[in-house]
C-alpha positions as CSV (number, residue, x, y, z in Angstrom):
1,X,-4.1,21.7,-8.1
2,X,-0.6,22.5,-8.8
3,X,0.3,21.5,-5.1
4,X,-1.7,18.2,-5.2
5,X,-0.1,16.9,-8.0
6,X,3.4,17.4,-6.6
7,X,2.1,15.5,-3.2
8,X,0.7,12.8,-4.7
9,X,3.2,12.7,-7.4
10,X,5.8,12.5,-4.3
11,X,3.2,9.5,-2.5
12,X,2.7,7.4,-5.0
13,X,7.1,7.8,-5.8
14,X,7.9,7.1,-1.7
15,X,5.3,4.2,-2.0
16,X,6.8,2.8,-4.8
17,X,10.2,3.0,-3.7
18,X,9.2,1.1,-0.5
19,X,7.3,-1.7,-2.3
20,X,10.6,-2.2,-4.0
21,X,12.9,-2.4,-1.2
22,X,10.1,-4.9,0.7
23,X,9.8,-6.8,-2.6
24,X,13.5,-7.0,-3.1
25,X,13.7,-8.4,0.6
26,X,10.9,-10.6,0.4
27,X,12.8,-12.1,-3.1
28,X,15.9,-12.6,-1.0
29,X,14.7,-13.8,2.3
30,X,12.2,-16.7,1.3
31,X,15.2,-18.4,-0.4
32,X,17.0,-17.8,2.5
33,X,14.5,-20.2,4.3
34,X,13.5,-22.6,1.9
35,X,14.8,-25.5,4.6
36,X,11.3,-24.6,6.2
37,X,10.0,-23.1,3.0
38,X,6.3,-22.6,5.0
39,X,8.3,-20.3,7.6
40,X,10.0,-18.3,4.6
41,X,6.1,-17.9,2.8
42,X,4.9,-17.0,6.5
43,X,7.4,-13.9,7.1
44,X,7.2,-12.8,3.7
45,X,3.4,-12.2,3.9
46,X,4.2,-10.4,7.0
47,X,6.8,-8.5,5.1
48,X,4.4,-7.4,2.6
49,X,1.6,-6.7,4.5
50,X,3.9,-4.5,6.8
51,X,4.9,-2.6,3.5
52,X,1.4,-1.7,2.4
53,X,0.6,-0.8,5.9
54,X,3.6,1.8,5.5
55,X,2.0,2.8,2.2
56,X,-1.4,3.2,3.6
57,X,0.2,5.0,6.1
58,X,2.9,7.6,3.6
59,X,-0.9,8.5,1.9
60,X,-3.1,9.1,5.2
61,X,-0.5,11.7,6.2
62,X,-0.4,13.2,2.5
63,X,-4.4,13.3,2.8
64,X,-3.9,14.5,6.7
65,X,-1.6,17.8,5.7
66,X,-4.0,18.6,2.4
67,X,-7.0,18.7,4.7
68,X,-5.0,21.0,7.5
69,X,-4.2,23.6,4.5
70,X,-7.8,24.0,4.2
71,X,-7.5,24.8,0.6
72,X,-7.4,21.3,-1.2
73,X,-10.4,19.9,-0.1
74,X,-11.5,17.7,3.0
75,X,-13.0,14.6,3.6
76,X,-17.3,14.8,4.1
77,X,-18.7,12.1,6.4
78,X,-20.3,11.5,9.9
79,X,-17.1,12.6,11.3
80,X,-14.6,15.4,11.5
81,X,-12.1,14.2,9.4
82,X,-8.9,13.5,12.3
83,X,-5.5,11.6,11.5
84,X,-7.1,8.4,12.5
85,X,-9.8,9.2,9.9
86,X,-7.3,9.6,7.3
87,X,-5.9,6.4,7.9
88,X,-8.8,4.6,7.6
89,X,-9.6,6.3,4.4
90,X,-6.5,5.5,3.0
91,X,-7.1,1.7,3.9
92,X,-10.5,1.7,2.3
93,X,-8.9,3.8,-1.0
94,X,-5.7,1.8,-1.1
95,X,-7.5,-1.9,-0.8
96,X,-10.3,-0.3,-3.7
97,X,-12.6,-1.3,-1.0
98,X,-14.3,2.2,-1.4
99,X,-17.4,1.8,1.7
100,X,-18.7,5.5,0.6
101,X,-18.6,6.6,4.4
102,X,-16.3,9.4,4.1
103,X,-16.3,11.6,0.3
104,X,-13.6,13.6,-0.7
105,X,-13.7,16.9,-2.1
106,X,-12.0,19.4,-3.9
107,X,-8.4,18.5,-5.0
108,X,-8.4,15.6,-2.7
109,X,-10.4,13.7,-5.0
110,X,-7.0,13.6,-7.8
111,X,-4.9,12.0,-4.5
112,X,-8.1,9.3,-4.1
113,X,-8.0,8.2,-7.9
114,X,-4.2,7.6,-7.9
115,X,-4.1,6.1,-4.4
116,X,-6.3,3.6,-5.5
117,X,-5.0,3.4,-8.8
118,X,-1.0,2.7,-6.9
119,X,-2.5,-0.1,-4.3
120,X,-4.1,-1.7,-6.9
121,X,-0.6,-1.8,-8.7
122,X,1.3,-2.5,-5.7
123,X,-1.1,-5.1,-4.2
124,X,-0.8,-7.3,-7.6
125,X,2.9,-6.5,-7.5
126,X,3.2,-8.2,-4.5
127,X,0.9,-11.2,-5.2
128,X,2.9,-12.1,-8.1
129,X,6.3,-12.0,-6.3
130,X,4.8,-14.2,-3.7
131,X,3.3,-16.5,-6.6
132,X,6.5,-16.5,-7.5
133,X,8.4,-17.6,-5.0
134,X,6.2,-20.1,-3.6
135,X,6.0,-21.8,-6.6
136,X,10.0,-21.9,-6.6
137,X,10.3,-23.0,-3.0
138,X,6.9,-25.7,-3.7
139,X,8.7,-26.6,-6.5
140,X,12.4,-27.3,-4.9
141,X,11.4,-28.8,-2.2
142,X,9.1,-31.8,-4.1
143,X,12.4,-32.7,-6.0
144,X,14.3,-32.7,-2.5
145,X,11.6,-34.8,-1.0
């Protein structure tokens, strides 16, 4: 257990440190384009949803490299969990989404609870920046206009 608090302690910290860098870009780039303020919002959903992607991604090779050591649990389904298994657990435990078709076990089950616990956290993050900063760019161009 010791182990799988360290790797999703590191997951969730990696994640984190990546939603802030995309964030920080996203908060800096839109300005950059409020001329076509609709081309800024555009490429900053892009930005963000390449970020989670990345995310998903950081926590499907955590739950990848658990399930190879054998010893920390796998993931029970129809399938034998793979890599491209992993991922698409992650996307249905990052989004909350939670379909039920593949059940963790062992240890595994701590790195599910905080995965879904971090994209819900992140995934709000990054709707209020974007609230944010369309509202600024709405709002700047309806006094320019």
């Amino acid at each position: 257990m010791v182990l799988t608090l360290f790797i999703t302690t590191l997951l969730v910290g990696v994640s984190v440190i990546i939603h802030y860098e995309a964030v920080y870009r996203l908060i800096t780039f839109m300005p950059s384009r409020s001329r076509r303020p609709r081309l800024g919002i555009i490429w900053g959903i892009l930005l963000a949803l390449l970020a989670h992607i990345l995310e998903v991604l950081i926590f499907a090779v955590g739950y990848y490299g658990l399930i190879l050591a054998e010893k920390y649990g796998t993931l029970v389904g129809e399938v034998t969990p793979g890599f491209q298994d992993c991922i698409y657990y992650s996307f249905v435990t990052y989004t909350t989404l939670g379909f039920g078709d593949l059940i963790p076990t062992g240890p595994l089950r701590f790195l599910t609870g905080i995965e879904s616990l971090t994209g819900l956290v992140l995934i709000a993050w990054t709707a209020s920046c974007l609230y944010f900063q369309m509202e600024a760019l709405y709002r700047k161009h309806s006094r320019s206009g």
